[in-house]
LUMSE-344029 format. One record per residue: residue number from 1; residue in three letters; chain; x negated, z, y of N, C-alpha, C in turn. Coordinates in steps of 0.001 Angstrom, whole numbers, plus 500000, padded with zeros to 6 digits. Each point is the difference from the previous one (the first is absolute). Layout:
// residues N
[r NUM 'ALA' 'A' [X Z Y] [X Z Y] [X Z Y]]
...
// end
This chain:
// residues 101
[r 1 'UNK' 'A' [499162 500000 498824] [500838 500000 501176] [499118 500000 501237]]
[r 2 'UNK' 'A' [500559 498887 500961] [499142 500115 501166] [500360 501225 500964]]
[r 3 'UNK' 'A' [498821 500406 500977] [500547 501543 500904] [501608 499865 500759]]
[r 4 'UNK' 'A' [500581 498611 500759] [500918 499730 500498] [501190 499789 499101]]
[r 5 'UNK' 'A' [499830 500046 498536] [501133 499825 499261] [501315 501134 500245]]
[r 6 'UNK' 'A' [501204 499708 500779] [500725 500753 500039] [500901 500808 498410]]
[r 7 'UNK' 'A' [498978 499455 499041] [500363 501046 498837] [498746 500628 499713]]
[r 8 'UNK' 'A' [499460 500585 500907] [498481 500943 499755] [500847 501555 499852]]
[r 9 'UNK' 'A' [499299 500304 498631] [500458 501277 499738] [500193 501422 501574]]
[r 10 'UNK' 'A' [499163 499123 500792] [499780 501413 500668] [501752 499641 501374]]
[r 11 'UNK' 'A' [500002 498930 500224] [500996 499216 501226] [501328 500976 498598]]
[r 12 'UNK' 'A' [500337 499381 499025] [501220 500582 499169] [499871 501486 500009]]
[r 13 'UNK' 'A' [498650 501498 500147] [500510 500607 499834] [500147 500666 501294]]
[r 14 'UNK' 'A' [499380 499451 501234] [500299 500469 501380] [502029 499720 499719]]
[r 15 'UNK' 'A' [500175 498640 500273] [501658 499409 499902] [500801 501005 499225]]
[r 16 'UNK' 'A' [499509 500760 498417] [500504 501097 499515] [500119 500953 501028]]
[r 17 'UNK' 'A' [498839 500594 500411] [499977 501385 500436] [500960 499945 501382]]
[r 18 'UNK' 'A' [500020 498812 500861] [500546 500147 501541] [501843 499661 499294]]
[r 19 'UNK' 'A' [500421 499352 498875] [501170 500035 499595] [500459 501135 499439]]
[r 20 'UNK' 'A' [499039 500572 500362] [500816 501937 499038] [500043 500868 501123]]
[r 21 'UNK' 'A' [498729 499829 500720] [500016 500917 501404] [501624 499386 500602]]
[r 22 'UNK' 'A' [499999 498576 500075] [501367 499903 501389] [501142 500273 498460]]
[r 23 'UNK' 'A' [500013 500178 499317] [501158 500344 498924] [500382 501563 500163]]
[r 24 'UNK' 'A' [498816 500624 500426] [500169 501339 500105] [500305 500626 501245]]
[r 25 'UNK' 'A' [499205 499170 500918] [500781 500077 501269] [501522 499820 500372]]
[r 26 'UNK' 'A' [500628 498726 499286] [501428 499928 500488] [500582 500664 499266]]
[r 27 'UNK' 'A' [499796 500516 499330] [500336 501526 498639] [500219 501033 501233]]
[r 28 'UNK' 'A' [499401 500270 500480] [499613 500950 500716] [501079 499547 501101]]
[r 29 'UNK' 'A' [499392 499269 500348] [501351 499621 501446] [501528 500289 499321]]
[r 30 'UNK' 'A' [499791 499215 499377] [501643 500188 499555] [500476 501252 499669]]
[r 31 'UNK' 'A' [499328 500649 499073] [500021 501420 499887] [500395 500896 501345]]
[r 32 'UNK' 'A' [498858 499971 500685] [500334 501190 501460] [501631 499338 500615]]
[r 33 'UNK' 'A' [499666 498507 500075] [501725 499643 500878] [501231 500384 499614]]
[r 34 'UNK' 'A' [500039 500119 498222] [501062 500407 499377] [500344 501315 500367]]
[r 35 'UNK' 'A' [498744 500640 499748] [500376 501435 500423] [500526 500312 501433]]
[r 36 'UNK' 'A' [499194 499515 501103] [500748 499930 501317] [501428 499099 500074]]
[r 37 'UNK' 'A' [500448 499307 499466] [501423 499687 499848] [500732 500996 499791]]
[r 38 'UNK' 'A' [499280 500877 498491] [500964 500680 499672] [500076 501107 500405]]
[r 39 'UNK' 'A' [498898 500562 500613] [500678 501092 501091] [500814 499790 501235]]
[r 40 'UNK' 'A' [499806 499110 500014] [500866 499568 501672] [501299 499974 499759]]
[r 41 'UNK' 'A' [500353 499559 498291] [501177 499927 499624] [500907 501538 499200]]
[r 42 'UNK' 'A' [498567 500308 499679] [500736 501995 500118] [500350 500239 500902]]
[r 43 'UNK' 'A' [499366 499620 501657] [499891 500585 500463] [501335 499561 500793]]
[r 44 'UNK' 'A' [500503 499083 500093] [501386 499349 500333] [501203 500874 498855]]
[r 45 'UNK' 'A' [499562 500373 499244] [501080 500263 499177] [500575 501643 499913]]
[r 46 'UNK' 'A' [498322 500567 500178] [500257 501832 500790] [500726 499776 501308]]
[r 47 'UNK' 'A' [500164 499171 500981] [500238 500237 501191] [501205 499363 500142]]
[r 48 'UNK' 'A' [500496 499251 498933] [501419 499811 499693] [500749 500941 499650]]
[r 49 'UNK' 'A' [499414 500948 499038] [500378 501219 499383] [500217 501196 500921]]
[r 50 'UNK' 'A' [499115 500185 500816] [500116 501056 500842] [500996 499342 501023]]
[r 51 'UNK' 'A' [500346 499206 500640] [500996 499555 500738] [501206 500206 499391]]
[r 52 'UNK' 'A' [500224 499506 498470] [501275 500359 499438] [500007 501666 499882]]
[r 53 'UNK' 'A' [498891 500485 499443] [500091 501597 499821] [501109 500952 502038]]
[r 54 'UNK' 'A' [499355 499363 500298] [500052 500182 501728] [501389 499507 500121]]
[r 55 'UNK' 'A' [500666 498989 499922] [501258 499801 499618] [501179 501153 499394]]
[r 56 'UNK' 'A' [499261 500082 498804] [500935 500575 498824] [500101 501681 501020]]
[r 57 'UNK' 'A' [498516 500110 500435] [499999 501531 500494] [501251 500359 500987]]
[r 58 'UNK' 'A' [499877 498795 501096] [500929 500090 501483] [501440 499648 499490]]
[r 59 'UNK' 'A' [500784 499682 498570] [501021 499765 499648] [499923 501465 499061]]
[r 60 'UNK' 'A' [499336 500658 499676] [500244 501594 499571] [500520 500803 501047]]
[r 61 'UNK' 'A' [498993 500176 501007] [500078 500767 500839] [501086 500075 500911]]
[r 62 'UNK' 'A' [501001 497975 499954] [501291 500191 500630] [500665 500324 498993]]
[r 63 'UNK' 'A' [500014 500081 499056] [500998 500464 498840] [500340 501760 500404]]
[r 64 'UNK' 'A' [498271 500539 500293] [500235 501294 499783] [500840 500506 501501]]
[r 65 'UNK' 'A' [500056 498949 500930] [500818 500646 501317] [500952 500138 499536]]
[r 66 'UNK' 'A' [500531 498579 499761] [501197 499668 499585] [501240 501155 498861]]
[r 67 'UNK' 'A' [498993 500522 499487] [500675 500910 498837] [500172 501599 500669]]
[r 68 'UNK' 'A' [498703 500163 501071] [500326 501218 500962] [500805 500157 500497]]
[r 69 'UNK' 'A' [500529 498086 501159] [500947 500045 500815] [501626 499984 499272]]
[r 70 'UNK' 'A' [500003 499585 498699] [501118 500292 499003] [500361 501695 499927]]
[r 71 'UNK' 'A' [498726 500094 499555] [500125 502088 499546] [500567 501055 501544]]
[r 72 'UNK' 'A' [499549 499059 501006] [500409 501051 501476] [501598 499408 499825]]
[r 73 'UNK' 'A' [500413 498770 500053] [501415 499483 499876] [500918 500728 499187]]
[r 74 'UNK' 'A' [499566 500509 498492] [500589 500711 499435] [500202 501625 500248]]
[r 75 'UNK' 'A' [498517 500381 500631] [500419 501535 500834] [501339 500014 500651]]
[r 76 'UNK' 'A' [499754 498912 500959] [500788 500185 500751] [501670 499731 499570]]
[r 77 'UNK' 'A' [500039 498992 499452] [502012 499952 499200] [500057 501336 498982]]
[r 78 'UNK' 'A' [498480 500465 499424] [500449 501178 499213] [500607 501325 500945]]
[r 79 'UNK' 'A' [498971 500350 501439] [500327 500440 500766] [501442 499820 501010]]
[r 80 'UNK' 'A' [500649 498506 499969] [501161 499865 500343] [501159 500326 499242]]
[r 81 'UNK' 'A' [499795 499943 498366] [500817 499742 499248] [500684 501877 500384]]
[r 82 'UNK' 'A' [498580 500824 499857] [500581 501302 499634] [500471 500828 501385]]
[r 83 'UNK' 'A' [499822 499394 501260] [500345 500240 501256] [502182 499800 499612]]
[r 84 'UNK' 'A' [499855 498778 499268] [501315 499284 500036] [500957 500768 499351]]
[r 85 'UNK' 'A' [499165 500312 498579] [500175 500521 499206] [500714 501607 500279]]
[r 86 'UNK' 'A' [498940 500727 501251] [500820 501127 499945] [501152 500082 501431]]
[r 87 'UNK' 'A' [500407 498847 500574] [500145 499548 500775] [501714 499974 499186]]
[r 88 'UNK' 'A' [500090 499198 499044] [501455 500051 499419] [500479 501153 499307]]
[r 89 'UNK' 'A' [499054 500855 499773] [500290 501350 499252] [500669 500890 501211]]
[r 90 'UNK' 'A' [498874 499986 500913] [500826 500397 501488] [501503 499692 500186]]
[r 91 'UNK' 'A' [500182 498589 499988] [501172 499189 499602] [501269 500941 499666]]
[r 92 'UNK' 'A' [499149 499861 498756] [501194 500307 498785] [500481 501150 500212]]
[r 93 'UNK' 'A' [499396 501059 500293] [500024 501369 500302] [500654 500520 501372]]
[r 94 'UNK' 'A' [500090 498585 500539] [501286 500549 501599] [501310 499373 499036]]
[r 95 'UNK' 'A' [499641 499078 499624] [501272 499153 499003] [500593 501028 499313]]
[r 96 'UNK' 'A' [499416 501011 499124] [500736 500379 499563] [500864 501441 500498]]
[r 97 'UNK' 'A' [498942 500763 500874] [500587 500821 501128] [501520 499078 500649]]
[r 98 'UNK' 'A' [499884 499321 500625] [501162 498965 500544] [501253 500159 499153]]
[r 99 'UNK' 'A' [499628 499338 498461] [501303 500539 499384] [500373 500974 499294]]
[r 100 'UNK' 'A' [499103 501091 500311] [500559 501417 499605] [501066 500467 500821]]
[r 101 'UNK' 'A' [499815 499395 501505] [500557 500586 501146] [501195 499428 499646]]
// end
């Protein structure tokens, strides 16, 4: 083989060695990008989560007015009922004085 023969053992095993280095390189590239995709895409998906969490929270917290402002509503007709309540006993009790007379 002459020195310029582009099949000289030494030209094939440089062409080996620089086809494994850039094989390992875009290994590598690809590798780190995947991973930065896929955090970016956790990271879209926690901050979806906490927005819904944040949601779900501010639809508790009107629930829990909501069930307070029910419980004072019921004080209060319980508190009317027995105002009323002794209110006709009063009633009844001239009523029946009335027709004793």
């Amino acid at each position: 083989m002459q020195r310029g023969d582009p099949l000289d053992p030494n030209v094939i095993s440089i062409i080996a060695v620089i086809g494994t280095l850039s094989a390992v390189m875009l290994g590598w590239w690809g590798k780190s990008r995947t991973v930065r995709q896929d955090t970016a895409n956790d990271a879209a998906k926690d901050a979806t989560l906490q927005a819904d969490m944040a949601y779900l929270k501010r639809g508790i917290d009107d629930m829990r007015i909501e069930i307070k402002m029910q419980g004072q509503r019921h004080d209060a007709l319980s508190e009317m009922t027995i105002r009323m309540d002794e209110s006709i006993k009063s009633a009844h009790k001239r009523l029946d004085k009335l027709e004793a007379k």
